[in-house]
N, C-alpha and C positions, 0 to 999 in steps of 0.2 A: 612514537608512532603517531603521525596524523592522517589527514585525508587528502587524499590523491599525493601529491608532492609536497604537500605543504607540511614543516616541523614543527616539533613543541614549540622553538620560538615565535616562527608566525606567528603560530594559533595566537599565544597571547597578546602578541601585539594588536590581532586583529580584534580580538576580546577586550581589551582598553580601550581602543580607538571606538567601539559600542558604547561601553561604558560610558566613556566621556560624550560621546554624541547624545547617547538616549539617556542616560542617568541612572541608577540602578533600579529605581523603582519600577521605571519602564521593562527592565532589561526580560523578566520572565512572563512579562504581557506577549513578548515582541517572541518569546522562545513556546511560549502557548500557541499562539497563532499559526507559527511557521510549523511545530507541530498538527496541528489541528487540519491547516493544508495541505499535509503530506498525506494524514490519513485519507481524506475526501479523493487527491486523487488516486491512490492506491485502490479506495471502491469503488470509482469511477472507472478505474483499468481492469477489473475486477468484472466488472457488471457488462463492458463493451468487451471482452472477453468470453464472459456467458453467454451474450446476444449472439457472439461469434458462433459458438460452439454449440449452443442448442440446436440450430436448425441440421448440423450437420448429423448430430448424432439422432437426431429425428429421422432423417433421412435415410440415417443406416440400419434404424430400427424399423423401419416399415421395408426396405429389403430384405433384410433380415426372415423378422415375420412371412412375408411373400414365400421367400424360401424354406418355410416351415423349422427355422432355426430361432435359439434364443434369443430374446431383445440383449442390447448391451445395456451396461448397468451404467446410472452415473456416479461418479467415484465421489467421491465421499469432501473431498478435496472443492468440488463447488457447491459445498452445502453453504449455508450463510454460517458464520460463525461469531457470536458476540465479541463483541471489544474485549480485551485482557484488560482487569482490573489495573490500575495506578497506584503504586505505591505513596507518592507526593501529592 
């Protein structure tokens, strides 16, 4: 099983051909990073996502209110959540 189309063979060739390029020492600096960039933009999508949707649920909480009805709640789901600890 690999990603998108690509097989166990690929993968490995593609893995070597790293290897050989960046050298091994390199190789989990270069696997940190690309990590590390994946997170930032996931909070980034995260947070223009929030900015998205606060104003809206603002907005349906103050008709809401007007109409003498319950505010909506915000779910629980855009609370900020800490990073999941790291095994390695």
């Amino acid at each position: 099983m690999g990603l998108g189309n690509l097989g166990f063979g690929e993968l490995m060739v593609i893995l070597v051909i790293v290897l050989v390029l960046f050298g091994a020492r390199r190789v989990p600096e270069i696997g940190a990073s690309i990590g590390k960039g994946i997170r930032e933009f996931k909070k980034n999508i995260s947070d223009m996502d929030r900015e998205v949707r606060e104003p809206i649920r603002e907005a349906m909480n103050t008709d809401r209110l007007a109409a003498g009805q319950q505010p909506v709640r915000t779910p629980v789901a855009d609370e900020v959540r800490p990073e999941p600890k790291r095994l390695m």
